[in-house]
C-alpha positions in Angstrom: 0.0 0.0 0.0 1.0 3.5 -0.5 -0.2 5.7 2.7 0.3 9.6 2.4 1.7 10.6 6.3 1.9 14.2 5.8 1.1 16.9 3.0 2.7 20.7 3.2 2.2 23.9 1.1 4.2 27.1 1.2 3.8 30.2 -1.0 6.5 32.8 -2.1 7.1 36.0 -0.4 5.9 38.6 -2.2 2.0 38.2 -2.3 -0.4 40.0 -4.3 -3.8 40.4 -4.9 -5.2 40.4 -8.0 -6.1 44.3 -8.4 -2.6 45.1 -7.1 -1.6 42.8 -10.2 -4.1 44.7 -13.2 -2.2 48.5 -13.3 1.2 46.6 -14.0 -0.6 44.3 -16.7 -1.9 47.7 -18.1 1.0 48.9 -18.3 2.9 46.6 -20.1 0.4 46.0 -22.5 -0.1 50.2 -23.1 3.9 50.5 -23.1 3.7 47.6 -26.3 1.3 49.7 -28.1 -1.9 47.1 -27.1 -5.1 47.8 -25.6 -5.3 46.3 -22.4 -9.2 45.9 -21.5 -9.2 41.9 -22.5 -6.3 41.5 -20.4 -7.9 43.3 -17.0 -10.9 41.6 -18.2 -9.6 38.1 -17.8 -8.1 38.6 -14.3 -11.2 40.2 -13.3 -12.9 36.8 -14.0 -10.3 34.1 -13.5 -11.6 34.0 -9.4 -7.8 34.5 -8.7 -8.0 36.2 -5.2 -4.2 36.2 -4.3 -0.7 35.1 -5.9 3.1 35.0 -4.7 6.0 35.4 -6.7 9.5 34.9 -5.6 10.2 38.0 -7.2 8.4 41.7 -6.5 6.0 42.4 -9.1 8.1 45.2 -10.0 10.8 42.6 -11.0 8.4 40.4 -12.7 7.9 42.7 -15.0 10.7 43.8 -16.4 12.6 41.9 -19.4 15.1 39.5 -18.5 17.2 37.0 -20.2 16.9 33.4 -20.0 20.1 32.8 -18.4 18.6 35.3 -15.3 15.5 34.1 -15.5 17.1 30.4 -15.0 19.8 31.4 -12.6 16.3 33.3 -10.3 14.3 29.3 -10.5 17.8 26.9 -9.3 18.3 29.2 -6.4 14.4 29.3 -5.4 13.8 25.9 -6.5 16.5 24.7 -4.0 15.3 27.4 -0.8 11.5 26.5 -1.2 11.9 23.1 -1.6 14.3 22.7 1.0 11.5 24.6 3.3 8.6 22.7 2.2 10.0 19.4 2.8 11.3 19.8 6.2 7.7 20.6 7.0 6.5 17.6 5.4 9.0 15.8 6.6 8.4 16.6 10.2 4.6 16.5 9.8 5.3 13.0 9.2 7.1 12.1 12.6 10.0 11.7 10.7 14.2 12.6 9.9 15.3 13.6 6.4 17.7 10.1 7.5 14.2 8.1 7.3 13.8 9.3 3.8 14.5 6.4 1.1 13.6 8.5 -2.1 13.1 11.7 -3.3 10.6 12.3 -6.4 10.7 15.9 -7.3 8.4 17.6 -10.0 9.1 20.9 -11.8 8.5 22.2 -15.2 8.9 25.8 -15.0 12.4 26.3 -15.2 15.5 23.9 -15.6 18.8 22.8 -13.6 20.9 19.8 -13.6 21.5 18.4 -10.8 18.1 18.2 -10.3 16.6 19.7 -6.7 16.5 16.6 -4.9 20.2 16.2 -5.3 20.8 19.5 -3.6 17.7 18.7 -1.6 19.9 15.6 0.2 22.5 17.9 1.0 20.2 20.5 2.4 18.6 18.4 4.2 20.9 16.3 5.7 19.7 12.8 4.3 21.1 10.1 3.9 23.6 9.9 0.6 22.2 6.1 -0.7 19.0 8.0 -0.5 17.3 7.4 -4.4 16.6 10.1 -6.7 13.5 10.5 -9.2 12.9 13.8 -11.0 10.2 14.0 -13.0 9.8 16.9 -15.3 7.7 18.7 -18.5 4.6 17.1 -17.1 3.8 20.5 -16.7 0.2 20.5 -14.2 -0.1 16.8 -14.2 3.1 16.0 -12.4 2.1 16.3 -8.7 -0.4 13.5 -9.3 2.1 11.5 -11.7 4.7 12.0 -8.6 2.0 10.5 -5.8 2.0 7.2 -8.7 5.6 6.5 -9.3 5.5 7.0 -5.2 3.0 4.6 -5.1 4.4 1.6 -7.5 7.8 2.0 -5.6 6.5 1.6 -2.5 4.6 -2.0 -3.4 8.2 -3.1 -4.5 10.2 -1.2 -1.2 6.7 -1.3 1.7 9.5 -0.5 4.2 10.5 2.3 2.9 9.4 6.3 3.2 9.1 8.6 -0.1 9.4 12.6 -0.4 7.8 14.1 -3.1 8.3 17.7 -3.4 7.0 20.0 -6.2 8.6 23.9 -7.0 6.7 25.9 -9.2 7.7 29.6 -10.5 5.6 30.1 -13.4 6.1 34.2 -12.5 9.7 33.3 -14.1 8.2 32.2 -17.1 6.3 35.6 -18.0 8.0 36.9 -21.4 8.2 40.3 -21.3 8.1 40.5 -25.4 4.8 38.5 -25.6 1.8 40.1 -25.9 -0.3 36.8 -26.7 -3.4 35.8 -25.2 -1.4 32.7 -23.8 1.0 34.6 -22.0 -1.6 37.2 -20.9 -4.0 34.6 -19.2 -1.2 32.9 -17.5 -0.2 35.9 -16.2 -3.8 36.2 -15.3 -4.2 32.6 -13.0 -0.5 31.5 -12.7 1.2 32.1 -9.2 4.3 30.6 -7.2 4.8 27.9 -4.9 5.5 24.5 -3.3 4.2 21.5 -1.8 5.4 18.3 -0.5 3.9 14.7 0.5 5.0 12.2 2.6 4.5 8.0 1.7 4.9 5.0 3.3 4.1 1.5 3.3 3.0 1.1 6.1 -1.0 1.6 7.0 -1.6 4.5 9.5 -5.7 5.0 10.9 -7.1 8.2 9.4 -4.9 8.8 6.5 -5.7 8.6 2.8 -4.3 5.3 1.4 -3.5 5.6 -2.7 -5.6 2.2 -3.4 -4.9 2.6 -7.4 -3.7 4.9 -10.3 -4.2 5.5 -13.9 -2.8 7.5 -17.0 -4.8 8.4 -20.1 -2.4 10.2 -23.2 -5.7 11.5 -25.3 -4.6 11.2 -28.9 -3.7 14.0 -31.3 -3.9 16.3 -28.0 0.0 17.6 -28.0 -0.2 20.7 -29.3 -3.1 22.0 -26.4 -0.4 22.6 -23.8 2.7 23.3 -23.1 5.8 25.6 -23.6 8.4 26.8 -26.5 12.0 27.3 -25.3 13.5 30.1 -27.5 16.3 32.4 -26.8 14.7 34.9 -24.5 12.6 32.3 -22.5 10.0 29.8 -21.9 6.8 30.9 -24.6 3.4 29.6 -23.1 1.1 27.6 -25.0 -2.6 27.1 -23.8 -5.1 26.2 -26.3 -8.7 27.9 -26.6 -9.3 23.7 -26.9 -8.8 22.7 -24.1 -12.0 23.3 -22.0 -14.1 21.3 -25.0 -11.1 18.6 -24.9 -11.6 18.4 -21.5 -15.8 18.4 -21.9 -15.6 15.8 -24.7 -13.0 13.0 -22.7 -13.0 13.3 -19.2 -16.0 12.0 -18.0 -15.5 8.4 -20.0 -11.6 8.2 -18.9 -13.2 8.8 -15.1 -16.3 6.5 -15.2 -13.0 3.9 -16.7 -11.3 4.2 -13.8 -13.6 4.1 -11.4 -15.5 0.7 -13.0 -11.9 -0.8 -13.1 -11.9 -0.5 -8.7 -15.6 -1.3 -8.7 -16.8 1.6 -8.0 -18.8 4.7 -9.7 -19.0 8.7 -9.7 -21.7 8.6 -7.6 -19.8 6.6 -4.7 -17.2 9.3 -4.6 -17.0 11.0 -1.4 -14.4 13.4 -2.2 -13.4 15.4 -5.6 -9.5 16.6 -5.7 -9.5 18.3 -8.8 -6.5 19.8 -10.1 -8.0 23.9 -10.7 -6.6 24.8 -14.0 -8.6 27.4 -14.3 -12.2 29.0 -13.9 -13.6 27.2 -17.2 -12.0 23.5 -16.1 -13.8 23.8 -13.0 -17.0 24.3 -15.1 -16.3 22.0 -17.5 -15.5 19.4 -14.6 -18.8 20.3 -12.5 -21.5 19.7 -15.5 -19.6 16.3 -17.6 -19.0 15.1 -14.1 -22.4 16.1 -12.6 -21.1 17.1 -9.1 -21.9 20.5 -7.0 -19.9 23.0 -6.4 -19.9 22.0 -2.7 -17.8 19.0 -4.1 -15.0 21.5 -5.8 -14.6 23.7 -2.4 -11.2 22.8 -2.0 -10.2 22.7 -5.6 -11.5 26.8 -6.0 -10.3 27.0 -2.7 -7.0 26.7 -4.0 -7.5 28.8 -7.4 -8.9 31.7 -5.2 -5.7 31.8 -2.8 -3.2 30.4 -4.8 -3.8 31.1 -8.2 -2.8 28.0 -10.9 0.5 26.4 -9.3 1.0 23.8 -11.8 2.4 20.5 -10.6 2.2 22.1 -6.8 -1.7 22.2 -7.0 -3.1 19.1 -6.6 -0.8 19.1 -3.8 -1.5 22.0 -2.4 -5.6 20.6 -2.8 -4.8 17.5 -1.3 -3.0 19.2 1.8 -6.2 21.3 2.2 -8.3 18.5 2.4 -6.1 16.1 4.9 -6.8 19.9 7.0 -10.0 20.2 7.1 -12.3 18.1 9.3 -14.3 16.8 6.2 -13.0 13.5 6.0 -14.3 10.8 7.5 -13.3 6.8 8.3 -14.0 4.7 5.1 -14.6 7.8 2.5 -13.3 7.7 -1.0 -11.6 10.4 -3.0 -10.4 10.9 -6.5 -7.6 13.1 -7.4 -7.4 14.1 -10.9 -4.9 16.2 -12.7 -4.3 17.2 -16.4 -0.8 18.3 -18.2 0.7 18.8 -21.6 0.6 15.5 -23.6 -2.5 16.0 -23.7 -2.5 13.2 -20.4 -4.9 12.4 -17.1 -3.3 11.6 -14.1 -6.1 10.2 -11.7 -5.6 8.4 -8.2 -8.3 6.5 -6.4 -7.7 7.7 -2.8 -9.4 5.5 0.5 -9.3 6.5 4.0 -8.6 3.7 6.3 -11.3 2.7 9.0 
């Protein structure tokens, strides 16, 4: 079995909320010669509340190269997920020492080593501990990270797993692209970290992972997703998406759910990665739930904004604290990434 001990979330330092955010988006937009009513209009609507950046907005928004840009995400990738996962860690009754391997998820930014190799040093963990980064699984990866956590943990059931996921889309944001990509990821995207904590081992009241699944939807690759050129990472969100998501989801869900015997009725619990305002539409009528049943996931999009990988995390983490869960409930955690792909999760609290 693979039984999550502990979740954590942190945010970056400079927070804003979203009308602090519209002048500079104005501005940018007026200084490029471009009319920027479509632009406040979006963030207006997106039901983003608040956002953190690692960097003041005054800093976000002004042009920078790649190599800076790049240089900014290894040295926060490192300090945030070094924070995140001690709290994890120690959420769990655990040492870093305990720790047997380290999945880490990122896809807004690029370094080699990978985190989790500065993350054992930081840390102070053990130097046979293994090492699994996963990246350019863009939203999807926090859920693909509690899987692989998962399958190694029915072949190692003695052993504890950290999965940590670093997010700074603000370091993304291309100061030359005036696209309606880049505007409405400006709009919803914020930065962030979250960690989980797995073992093998059952423990009353925590969420047991009973089962996984992914779904690649064909011909989908070009809906999401990101162009590396010489000034930066170039956003690509499709207008599709939302009917992509309307059209498939529902079928790869019900799928899943007869595979473990169960339907979408017989959920207890929706942990729905909050993409956007739209997705949690779209994911409220094809799935026919309530909006009670997506609290947690807008609760997220409201304070957090869209933290890619970190999301589903960060939803999970607010669910494990809340006092909503009961003995013998089921959840499903769902989560969507460039590919086009579906990570789902079939989630069990034990009795």
């Amino acid at each position: 079995m693979a039984v999550v001990l502990s979740t954590a979330k942190t945010l970056a330092e400079y927070q804003y909320p979203q009308s602090a955010i519209e002048p500079w988006i104005s501005d940018w937009l007026l200084g490029m010669g471009k009319n920027p009513d479509t632009a406040v209009r979006i963030c207006r609507n997106a039901e983003v509340n608040l956002r953190s950046s690692v960097l003041p907005i005054e800093e976000v928004f002004r042009p920078k190269s790649l190599t800076e840009s790049n240089r900014l995400y290894e040295e926060n990738m490192i300090r945030l997920g070094a924070k995140v996962s001690r709290i994890a860690i120690e959420g769990a009754g655990l040492t870093p020492n305990d720790i047997n391997l380290v999945i880490s998820v990122s896809c807004t930014g690029f370094m080699i080593p990978s985190v989790d190799a500065y993350l054992i040093e930081e840390l102070g963990m053990g130097f046979e501990t293994k090492r699994f980064p996963i990246t350019e699984l863009g939203c999807a990866a926090g859920a693909a990270g509690l899987s692989r956590a998962r399958e190694y943990l029915r072949g190692f059931p003695d052993h504890q797993v950290l999965l940590v996921s670093v997010e700074l889309p603000t370091l993304t944001f291309r100061f030359d692209d005036h696209s309606l990509d880049n505007i409405v990821s400006v709009a919803i995207f914020g930065d962030g970290a979250a960690a989980a904590v797995l073992s093998g081992r059952a423990e009353i009241g925590r969420p047991e992972i009973v089962d996984s699944s992914t779904t690649t939807i064909p011909n989908s690759t070009g809906l999401m997703g990101f162009r590396l050129g010489e000034k930066g990472f170039q956003i690509l969100l499709s207008k599709e998406i939302p009917l992509v998501v309307k059209e498939q989801v529902r079928p790869i869900v019900e799928k899943f759910l007869a595979e473990n015997r169960l339907s979408i009725e017989r959920i207890d619990h929706f942990l729905l990665h909050p993409g956007g305002k739209r997705i949690l539409e779209v994911y409220k009528d094809v799935l026919g739930v309530s909006d009670e049943a997506l609290h947690f996931s807008r609760k997220i999009l409201g304070e957090c904004g869209n933290v890619s990988s970190s999301t589903i995390l960060m939803v999970l983490d607010e669910v494990l604290q809340s006092s909503q869960v009961q003995s013998g409930d089921t959840g499903i955690m769902m989560a969507m990434g460039p590919g086009f792909s579906v990570e789902q999760l079939l989630v069990c609290w034990s009795n």
